[in-house]
C-alpha positions in Angstrom: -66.5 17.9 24.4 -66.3 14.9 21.9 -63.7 15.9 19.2 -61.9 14.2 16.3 -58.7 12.1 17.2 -55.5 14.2 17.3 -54.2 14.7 13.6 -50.9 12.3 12.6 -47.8 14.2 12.6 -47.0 14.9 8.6 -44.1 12.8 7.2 -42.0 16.2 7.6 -42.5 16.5 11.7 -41.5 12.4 11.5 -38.2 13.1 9.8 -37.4 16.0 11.7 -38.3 14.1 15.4 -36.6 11.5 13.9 -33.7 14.2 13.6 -33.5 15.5 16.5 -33.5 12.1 18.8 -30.5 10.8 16.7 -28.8 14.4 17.2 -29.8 14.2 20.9 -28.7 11.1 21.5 -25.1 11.6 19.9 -25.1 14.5 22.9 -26.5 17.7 20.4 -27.7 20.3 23.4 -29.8 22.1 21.6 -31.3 19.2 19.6 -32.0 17.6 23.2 -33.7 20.9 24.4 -36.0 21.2 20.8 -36.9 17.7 21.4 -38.8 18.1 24.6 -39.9 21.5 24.2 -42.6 20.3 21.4 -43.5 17.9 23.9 -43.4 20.7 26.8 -47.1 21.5 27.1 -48.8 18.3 26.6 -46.3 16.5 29.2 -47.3 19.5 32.3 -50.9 18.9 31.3 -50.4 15.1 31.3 -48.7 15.0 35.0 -50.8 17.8 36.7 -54.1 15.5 35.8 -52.3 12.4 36.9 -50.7 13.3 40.2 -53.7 13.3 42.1 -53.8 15.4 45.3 -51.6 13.5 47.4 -48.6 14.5 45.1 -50.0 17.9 44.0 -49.8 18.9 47.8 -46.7 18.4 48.1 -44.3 19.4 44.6 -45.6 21.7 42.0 -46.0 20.4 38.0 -43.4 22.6 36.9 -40.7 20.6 39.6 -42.5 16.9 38.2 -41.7 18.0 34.2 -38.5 19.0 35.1 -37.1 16.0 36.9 -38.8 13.4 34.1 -37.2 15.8 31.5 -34.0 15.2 33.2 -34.4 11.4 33.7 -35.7 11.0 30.1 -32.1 12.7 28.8 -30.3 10.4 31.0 -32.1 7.6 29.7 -32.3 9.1 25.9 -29.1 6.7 24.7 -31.2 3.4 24.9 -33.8 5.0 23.2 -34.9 2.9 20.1 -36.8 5.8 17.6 -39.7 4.0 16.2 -41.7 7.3 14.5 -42.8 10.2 16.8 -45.5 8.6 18.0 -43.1 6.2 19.8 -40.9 8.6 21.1 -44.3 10.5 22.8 -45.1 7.1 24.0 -42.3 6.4 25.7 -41.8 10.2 26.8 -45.4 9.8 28.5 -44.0 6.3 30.2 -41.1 7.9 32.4 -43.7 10.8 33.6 -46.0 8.1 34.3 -43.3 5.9 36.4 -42.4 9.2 38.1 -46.1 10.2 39.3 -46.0 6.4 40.4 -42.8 6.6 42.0 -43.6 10.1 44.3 -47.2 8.4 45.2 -45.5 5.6 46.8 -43.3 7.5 48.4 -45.7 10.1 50.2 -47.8 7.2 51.0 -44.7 5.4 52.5 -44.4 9.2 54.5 -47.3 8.9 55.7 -47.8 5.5 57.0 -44.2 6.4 58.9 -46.0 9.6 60.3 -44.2 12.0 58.6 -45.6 15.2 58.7 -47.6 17.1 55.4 -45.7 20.1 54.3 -48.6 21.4 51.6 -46.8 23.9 48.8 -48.3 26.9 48.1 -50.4 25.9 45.0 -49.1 27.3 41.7 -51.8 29.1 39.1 -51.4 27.0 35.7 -49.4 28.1 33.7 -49.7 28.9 30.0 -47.9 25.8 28.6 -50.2 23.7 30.9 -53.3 25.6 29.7 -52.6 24.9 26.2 -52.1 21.1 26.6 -55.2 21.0 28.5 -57.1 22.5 25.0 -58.2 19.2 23.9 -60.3 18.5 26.5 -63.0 21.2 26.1 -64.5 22.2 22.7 -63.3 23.6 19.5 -64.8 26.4 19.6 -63.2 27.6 22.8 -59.8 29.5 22.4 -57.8 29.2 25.2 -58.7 27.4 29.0 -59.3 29.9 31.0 -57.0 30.1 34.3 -59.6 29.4 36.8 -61.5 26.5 34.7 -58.1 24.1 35.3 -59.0 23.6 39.0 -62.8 22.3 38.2 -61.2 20.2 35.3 -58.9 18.5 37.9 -61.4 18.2 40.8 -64.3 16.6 37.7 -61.2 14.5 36.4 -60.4 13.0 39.6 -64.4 11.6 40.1 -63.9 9.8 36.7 -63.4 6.0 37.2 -59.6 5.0 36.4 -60.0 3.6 33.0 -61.8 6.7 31.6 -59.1 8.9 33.3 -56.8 6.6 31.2 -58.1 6.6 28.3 -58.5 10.4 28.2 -54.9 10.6 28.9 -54.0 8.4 26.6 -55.9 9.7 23.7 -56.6 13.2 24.3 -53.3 14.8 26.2 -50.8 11.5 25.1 -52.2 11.8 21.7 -51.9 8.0 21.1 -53.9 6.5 17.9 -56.2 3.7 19.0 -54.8 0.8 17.8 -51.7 1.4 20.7 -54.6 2.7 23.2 -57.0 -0.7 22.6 -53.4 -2.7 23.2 -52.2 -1.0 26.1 -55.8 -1.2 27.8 -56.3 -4.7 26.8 -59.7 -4.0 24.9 -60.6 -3.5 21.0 -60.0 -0.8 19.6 -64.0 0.1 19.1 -64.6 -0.3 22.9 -61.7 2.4 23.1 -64.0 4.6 21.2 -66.9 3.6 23.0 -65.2 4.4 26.2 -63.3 7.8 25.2 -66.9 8.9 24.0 -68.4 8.2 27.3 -65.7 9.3 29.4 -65.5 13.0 27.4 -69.5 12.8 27.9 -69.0 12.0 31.4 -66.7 14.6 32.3 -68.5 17.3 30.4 -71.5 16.6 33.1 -68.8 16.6 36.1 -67.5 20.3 35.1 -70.8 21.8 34.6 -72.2 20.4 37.9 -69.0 22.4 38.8 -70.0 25.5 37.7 -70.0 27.9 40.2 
């Protein structure tokens, strides 16, 4: 479960990110639909570990990445490009406003006595499954389809700050130094806390093991 940090993006995948956002923003369709599709798999893994139950019950992943996709376009002009990483950053923001957003509003539902309409639950998809690879071993190809719903149910018994920073350094990708800021902490106790999260949710999934 513990691995090395995500490797930086080369300064070849910085120029051409850097590429496409300028191309997107001047309206460039096809450099708009490149820019998120690199992002694609990461961002479903991201929001179907982050919507919690209330939300999944109700809309699929697949409906959640499309309408932050769509928001993020409409929102790409006042986009400042500060290297890749900034642009995944802020990508990772407008999902995490939007799994916000529909919590509050299901629990607003709820309190009003609106009746639950549950969806029928989706299998993961491939995309998902390979967004979700950092979070088990090396050593392991692929997640297999039924492991996703153990790694949700162990995910959701983690304490909020290791489900942040897990996020936030394993499916976000975010070096340390922007982690420790965003988290308020140093950016050792962000090690420390990864290590023990990771450690903590390798116990959770194989007291899940059928």
């Amino acid at each position: 479960m513990d691995q090395p940090p995500l490797p930086l993006p080369t300064p070849e995948e910085e120029s051409a990110t850097a590429d496409l956002v300028r191309r997107a923003t001047a309206g460039d369709r096809e450099a708009v639909e490149g820019l998120l599709a690199a992002h694609l798999s990461r961002l479903r893994a991201f929001l179907r570990l982050r919507m919690g139950g209330a939300v999944r019950a109700r809309e699929s992943t697949e409906d959640l990445v499309q309408s932050v996709c769509r928001e993020a376009l409409e929102r790409l002009d006042g986009f400042e490009y500060r290297g890749e990483a900034s642009f995944r950053h802020w990508l990772f923001q407008q999902a995490e406003h939007k799994v916000i957003d529909r919590a509050r509003f299901y629990g607003r539902a709820k309190r009003e006595g609106g009746r639950e309409v549950p969806i029928d639950r989706r299998r993961a998809d491939d995309e998902t499954l390979r967004g979700l690879e950092s979070l088990f071993t090396p050593s392991r190809d692929a997640v297999a389809r039924e492991e996703v719903q153990r790694l949700e149910t162990a995910f959701a018994k983690l304490p909020p700050d290791q489900r942040e920073v897990i996020l936030l350094a394993r499916i976000v990708g975010l070096p340390h130094a922007e982690i420790a800021e965003r988290m308020g902490r140093t950016v050792s106790a962000t090690w420390t806390l990864l290590s023990r999260a990771l450690a903590r949710l390798s116990t959770l999934l194989s007291a899940e093991t059928p």
